[in-house]
N, CA, C and O atoms as a MOPAC input file, in Angstrom:
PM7 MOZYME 1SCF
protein

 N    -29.70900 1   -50.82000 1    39.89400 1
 C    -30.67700 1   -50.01700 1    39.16800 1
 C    -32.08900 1   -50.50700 1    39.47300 1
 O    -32.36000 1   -51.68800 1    39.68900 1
 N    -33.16000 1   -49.27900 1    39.47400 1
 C    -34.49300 1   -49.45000 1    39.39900 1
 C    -34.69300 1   -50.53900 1    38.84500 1
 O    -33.62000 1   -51.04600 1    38.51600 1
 N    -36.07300 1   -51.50400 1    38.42800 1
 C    -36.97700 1   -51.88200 1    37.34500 1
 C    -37.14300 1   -50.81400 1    35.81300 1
 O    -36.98000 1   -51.09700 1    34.62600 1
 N    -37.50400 1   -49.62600 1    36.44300 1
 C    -37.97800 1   -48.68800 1    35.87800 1
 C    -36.81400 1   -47.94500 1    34.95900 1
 O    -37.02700 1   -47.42300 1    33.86500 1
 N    -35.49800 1   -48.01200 1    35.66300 1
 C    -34.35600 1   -47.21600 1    35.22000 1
 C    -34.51900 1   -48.80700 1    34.13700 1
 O    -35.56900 1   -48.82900 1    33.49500 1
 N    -33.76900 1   -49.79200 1    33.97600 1
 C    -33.42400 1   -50.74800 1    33.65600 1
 C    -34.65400 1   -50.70500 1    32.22700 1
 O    -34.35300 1   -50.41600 1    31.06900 1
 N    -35.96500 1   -51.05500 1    32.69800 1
 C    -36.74500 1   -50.42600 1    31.63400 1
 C    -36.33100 1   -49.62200 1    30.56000 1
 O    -36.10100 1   -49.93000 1    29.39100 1
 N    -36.27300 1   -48.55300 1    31.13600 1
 C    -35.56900 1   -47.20300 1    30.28500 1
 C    -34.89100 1   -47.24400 1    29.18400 1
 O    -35.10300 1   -46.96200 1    28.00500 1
 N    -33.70800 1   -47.80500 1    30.03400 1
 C    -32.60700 1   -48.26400 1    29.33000 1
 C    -32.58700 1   -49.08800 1    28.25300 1
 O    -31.88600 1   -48.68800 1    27.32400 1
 N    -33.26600 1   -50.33600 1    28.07000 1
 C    -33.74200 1   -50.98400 1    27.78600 1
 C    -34.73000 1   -50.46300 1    25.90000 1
 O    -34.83400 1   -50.80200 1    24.72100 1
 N    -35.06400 1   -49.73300 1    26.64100 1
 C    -36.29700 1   -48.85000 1    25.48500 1
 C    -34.97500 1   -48.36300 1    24.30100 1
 O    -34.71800 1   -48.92000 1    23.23300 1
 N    -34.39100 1   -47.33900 1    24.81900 1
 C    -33.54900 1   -46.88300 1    24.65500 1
 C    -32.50000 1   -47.17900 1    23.40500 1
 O    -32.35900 1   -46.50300 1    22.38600 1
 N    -31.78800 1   -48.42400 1    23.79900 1
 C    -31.03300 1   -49.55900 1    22.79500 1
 C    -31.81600 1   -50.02200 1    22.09700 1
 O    -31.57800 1   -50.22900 1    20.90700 1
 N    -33.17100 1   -50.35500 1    22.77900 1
 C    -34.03400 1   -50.92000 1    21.61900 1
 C    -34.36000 1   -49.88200 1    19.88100 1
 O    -34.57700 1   -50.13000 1    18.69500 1
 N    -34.22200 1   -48.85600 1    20.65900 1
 C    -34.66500 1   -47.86600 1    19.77300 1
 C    -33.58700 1   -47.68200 1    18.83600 1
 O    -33.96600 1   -47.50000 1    17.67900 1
 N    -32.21000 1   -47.68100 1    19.05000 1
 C    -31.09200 1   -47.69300 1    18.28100 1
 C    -31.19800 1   -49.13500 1    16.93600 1
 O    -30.92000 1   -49.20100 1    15.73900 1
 N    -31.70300 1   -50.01800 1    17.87600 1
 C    -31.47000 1   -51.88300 1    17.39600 1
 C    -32.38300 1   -51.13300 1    16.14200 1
 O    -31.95900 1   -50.56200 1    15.13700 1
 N    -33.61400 1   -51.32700 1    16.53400 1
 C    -34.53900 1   -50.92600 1    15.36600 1
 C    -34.48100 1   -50.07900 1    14.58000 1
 O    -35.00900 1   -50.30800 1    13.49100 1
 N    -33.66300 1   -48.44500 1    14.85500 1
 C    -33.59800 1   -47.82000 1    14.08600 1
 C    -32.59000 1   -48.36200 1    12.73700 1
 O    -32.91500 1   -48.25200 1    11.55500 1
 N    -31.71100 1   -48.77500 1    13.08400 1
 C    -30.67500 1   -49.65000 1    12.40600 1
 C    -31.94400 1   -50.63600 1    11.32400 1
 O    -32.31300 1   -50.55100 1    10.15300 1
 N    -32.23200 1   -51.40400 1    12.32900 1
 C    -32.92000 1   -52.62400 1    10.97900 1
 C    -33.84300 1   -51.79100 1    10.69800 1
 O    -33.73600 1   -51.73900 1     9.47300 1
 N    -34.77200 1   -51.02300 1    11.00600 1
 C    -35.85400 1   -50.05100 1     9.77100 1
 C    -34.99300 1   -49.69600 1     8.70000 1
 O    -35.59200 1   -49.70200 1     7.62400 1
 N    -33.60500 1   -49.34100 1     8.61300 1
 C    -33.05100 1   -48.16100 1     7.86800 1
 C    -32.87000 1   -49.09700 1     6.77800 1
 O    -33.25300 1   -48.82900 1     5.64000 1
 N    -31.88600 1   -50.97500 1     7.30400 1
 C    -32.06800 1   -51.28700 1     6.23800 1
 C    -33.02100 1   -51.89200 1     5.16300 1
 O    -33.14900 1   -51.71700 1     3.95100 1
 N    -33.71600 1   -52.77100 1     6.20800 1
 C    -35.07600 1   -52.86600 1     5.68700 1
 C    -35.76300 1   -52.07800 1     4.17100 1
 O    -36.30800 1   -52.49200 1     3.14800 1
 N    -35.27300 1   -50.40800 1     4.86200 1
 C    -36.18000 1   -49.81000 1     3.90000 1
 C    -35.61100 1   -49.22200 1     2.91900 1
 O    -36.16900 1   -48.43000 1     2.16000 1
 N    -33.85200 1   -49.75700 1     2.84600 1
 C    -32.80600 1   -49.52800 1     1.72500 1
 C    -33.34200 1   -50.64600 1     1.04000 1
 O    -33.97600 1   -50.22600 1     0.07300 1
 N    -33.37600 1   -52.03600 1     1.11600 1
 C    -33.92300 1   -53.10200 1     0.46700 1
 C    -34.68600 1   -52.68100 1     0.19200 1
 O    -34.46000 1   -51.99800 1    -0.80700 1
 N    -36.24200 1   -52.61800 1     0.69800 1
 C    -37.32800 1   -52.50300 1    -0.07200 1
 C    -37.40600 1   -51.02500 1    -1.08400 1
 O    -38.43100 1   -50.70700 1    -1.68700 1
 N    -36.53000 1   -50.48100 1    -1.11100 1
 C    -35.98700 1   -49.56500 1    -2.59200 1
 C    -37.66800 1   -49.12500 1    -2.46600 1
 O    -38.47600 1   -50.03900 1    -2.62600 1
 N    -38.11900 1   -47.92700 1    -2.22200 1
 C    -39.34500 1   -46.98600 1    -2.45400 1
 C    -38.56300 1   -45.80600 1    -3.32400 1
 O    -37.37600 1   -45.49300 1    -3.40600 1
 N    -39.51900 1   -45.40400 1    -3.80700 1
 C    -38.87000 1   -44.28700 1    -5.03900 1
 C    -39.74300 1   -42.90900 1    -3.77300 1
 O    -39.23100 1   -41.79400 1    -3.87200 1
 N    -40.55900 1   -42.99000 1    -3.04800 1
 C    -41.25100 1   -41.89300 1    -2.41100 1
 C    -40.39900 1   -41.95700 1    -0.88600 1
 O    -40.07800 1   -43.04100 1    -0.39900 1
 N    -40.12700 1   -40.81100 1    -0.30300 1
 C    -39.64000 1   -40.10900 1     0.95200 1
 C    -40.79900 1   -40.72400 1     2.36800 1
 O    -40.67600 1   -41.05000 1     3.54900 1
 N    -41.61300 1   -40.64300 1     1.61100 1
 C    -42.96200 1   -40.65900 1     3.15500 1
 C    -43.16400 1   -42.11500 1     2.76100 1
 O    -43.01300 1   -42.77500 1     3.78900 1
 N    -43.37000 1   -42.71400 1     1.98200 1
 C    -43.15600 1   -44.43700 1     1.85100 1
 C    -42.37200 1   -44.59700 1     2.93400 1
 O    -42.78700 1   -44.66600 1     4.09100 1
 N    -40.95500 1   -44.67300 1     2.49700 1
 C    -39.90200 1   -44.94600 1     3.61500 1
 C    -40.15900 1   -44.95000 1     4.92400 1
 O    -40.33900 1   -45.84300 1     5.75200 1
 N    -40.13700 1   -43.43800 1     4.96700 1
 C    -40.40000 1   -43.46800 1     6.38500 1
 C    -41.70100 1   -43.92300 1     7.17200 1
 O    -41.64600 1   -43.86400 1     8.40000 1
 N    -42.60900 1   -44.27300 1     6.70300 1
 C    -43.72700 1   -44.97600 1     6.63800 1
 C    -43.72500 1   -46.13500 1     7.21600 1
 O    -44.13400 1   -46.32600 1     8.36100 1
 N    -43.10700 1   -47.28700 1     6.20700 1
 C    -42.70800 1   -48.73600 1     6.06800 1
 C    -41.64600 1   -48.68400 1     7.55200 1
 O    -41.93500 1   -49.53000 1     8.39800 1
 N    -40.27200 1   -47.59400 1     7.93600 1
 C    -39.59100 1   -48.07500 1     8.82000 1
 C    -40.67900 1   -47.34700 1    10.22000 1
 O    -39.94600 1   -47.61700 1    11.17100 1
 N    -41.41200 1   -46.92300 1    10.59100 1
 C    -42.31300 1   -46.38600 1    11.57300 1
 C    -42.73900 1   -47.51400 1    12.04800 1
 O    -42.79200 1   -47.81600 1    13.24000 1
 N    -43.16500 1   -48.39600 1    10.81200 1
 C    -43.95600 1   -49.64700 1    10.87400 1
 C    -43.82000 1   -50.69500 1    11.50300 1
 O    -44.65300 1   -51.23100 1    12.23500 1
 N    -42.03100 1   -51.28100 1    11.07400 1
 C    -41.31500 1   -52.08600 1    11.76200 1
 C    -40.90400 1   -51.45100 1    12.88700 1
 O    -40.54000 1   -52.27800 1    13.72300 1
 N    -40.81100 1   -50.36200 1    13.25200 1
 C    -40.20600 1   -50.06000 1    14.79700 1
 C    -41.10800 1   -50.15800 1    15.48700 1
 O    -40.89100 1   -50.48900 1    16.65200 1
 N    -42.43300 1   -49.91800 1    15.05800 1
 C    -43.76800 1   -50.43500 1    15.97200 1
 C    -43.70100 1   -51.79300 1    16.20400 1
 O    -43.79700 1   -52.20700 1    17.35900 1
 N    -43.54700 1   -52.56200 1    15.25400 1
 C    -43.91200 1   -53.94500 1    15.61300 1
 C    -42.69900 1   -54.30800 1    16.31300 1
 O    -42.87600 1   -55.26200 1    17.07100 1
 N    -41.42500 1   -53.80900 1    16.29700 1
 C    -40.51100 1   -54.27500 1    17.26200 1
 C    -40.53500 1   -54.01200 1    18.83300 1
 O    -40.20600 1   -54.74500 1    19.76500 1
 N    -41.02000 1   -52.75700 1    18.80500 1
 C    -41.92100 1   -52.56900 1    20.29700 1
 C    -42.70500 1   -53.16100 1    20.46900 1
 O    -42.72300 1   -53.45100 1    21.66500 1
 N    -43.54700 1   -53.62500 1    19.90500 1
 C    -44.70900 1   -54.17700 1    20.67300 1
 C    -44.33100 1   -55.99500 1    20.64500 1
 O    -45.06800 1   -56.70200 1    21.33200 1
 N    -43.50900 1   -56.48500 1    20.06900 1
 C    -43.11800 1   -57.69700 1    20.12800 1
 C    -42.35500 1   -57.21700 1    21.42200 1
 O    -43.00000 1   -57.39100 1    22.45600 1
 N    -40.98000 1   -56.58900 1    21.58400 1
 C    -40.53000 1   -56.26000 1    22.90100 1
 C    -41.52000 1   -55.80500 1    24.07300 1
 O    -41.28000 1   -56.30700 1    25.17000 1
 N    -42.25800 1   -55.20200 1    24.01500 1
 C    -43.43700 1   -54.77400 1    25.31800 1
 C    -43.69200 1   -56.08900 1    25.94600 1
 O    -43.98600 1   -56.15900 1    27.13900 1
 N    -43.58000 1   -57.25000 1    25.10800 1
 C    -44.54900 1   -58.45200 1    25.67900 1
 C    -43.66200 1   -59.86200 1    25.92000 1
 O    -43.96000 1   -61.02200 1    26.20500 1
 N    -42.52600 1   -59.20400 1    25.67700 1
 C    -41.34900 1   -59.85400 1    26.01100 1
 C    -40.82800 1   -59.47700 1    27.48000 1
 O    -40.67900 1   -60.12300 1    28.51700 1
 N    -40.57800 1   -57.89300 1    27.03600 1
 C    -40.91000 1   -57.12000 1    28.89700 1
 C    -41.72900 1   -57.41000 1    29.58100 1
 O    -41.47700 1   -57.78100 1    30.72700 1
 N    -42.95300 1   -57.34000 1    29.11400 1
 C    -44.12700 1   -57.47800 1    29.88500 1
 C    -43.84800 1   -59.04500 1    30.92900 1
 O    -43.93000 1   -58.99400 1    32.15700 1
 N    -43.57700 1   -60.13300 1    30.29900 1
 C    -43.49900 1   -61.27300 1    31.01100 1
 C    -41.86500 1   -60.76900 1    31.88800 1
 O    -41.98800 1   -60.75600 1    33.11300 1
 N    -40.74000 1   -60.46300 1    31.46700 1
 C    -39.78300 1   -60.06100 1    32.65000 1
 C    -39.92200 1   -59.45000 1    33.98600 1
 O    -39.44900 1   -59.68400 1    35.09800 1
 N    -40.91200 1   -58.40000 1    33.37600 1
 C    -40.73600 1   -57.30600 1    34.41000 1
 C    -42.18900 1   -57.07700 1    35.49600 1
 O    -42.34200 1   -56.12300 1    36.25900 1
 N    -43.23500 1   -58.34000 1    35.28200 1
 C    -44.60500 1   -58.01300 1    35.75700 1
 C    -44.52400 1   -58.40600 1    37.17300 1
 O    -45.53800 1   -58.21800 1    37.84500 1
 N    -43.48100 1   -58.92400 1    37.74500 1
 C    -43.35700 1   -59.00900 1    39.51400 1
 C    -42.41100 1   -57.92100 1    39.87000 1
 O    -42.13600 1   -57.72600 1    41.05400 1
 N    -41.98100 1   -57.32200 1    39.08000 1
 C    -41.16300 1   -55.97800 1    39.37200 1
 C    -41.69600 1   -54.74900 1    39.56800 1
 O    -41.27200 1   -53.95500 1    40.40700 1
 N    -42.72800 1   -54.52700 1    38.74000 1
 C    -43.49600 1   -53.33100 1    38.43400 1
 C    -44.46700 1   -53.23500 1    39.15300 1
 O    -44.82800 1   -54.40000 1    38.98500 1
 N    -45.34600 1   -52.76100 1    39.94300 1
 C    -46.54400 1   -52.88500 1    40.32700 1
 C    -47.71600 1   -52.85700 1    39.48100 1
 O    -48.54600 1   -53.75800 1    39.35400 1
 N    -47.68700 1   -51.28000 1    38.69400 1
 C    -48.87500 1   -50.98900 1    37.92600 1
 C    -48.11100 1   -51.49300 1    36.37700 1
 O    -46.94500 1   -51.32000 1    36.02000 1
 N    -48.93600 1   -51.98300 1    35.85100 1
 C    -48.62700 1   -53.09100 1    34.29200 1
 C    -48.54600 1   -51.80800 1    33.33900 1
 O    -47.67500 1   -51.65600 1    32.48400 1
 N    -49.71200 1   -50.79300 1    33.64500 1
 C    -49.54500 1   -49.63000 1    32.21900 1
 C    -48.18500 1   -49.48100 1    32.19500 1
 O    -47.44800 1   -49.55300 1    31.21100 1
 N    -47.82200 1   -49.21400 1    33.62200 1
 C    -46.11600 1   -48.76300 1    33.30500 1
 C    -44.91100 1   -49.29800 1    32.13900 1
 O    -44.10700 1   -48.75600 1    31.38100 1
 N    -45.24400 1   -50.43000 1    32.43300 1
 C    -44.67900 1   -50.94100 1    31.45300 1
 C    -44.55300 1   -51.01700 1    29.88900 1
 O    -43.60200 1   -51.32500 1    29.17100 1
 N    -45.84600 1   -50.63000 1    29.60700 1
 C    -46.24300 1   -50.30200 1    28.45200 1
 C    -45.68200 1   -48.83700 1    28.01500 1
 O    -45.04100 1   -48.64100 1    26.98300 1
 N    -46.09100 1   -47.66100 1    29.14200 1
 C    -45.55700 1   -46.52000 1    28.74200 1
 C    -44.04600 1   -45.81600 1    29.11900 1
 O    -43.84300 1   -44.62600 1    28.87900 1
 N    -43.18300 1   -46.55100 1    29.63500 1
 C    -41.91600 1   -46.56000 1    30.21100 1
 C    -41.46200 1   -46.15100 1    29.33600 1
 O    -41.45900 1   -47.02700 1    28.47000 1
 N    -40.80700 1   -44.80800 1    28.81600 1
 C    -39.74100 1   -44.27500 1    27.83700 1
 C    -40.31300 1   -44.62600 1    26.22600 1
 O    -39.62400 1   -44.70800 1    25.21000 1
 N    -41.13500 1   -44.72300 1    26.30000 1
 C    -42.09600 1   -44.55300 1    24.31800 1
 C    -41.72300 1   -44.15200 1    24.08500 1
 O    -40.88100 1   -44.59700 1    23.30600 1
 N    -41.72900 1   -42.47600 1    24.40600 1
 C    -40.73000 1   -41.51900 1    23.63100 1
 C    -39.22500 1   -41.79700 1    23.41000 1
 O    -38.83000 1   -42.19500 1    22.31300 1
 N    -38.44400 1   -41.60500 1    24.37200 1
 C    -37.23500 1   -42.17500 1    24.09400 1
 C    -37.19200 1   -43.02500 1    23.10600 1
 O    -36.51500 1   -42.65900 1    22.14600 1
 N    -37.66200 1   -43.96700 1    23.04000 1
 C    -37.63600 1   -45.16700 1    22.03000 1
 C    -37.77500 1   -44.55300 1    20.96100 1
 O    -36.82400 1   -44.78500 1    20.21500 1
 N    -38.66800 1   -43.73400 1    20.44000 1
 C    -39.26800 1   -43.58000 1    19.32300 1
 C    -38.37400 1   -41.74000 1    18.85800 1
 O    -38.38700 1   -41.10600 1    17.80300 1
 N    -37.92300 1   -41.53400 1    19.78200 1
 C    -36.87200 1   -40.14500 1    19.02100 1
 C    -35.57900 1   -41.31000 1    19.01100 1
 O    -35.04500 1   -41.13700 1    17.91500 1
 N    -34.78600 1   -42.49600 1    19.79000 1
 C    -33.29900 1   -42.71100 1    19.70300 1
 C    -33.90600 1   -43.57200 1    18.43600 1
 O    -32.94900 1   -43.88400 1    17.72800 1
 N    -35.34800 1   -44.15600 1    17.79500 1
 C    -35.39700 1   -44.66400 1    16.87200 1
 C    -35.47200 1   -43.85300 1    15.19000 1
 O    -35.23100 1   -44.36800 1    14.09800 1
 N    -35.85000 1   -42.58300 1    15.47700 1
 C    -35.17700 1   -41.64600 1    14.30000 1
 C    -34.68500 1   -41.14000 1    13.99700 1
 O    -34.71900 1   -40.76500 1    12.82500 1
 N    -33.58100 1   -40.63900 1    15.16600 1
 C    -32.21600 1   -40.33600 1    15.36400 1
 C    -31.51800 1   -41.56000 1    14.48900 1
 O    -30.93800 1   -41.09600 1    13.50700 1
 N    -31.43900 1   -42.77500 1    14.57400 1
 C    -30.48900 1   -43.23600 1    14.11000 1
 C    -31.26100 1   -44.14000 1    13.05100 1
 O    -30.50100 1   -45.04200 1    12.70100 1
 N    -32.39100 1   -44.21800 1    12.46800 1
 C    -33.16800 1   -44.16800 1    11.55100 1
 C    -32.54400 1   -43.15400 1    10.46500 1
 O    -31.88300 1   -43.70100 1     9.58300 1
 N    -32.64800 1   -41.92700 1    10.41500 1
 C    -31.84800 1   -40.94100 1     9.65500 1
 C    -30.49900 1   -41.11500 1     9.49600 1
 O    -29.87100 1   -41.10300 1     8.43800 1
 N    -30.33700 1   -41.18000 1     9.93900 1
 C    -28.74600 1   -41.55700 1    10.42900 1
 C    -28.52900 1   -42.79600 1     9.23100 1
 O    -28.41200 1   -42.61000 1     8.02000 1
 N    -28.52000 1   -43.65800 1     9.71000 1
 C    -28.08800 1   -44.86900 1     9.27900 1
 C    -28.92500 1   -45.05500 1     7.69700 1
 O    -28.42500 1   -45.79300 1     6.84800 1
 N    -29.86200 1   -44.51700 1     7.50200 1
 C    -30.88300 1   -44.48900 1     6.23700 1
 C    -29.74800 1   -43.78600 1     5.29900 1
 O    -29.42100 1   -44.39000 1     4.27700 1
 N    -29.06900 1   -42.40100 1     5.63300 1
 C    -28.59400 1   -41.56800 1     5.02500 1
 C    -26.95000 1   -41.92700 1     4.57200 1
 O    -26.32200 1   -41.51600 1     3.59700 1
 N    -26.51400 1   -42.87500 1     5.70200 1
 C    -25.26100 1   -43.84700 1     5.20500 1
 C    -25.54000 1   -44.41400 1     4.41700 1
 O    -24.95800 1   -44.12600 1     3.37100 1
 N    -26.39600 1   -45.36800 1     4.35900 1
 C    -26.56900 1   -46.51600 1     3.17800 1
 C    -26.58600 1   -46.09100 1     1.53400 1
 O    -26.13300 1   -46.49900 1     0.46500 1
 N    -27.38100 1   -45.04200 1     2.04600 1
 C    -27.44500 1   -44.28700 1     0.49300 1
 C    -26.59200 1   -43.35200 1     0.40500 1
 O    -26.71900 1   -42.76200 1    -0.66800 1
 N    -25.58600 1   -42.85100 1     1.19900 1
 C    -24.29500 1   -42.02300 1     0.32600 1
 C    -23.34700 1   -43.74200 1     0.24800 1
 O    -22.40500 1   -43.95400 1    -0.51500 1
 N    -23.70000 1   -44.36600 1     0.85700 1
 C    -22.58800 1   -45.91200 1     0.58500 1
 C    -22.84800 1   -46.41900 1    -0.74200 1
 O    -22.05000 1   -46.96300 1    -1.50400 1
 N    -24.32000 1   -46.11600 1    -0.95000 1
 C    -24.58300 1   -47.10700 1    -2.18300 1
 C    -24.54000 1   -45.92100 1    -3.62600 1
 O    -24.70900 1   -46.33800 1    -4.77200 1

């Protein structure tokens, strides 16, 4: 595989990992408001990207040529497989609980 595919991929799972810990995260922190929630888990999936970007960033900077790339490699992806299963997993906890 590419750098770039591998990247991807990469984004990808990440976006699942995080959607998962936002969901519970924001079952713990018990908000009585809808846009709180989703707010607070937006929050942590940001900071889990950008802690990962710079984790990538040192893996992948003799791989890549141009550095933006790295930064913008599958965002999206990340950030729809992170509310895909954000919803998901938010909406288990609370028919569980």
């Amino acid at each position: 595989m590419t750098p770039i595919t591998q990247l991807y991929w990469i984004r990808v799972v990440l976006g699942v990992v995080s959607g998962v810990v936002s969901a519970v995260i924001a079952f713990l922190l018990n908000n009585e408001s809808n846009i709180t929630t989703l707010v607070n888990g937006f929050t942590i999936a940001l900071i889990i990207y950008l802690i990962a970007y710079y984790i990538l960033k040192a893996q992948f900077k003799d791989k890549i040529e141009k550095q933006s790339k790295i930064l913008s490699t599958a965002i999206v992806m990340y950030f729809f497989s992170w509310l895909a299963f954000f919803v998901l997993f938010y909406t288990v906890i609370i028919a569980v609980t």
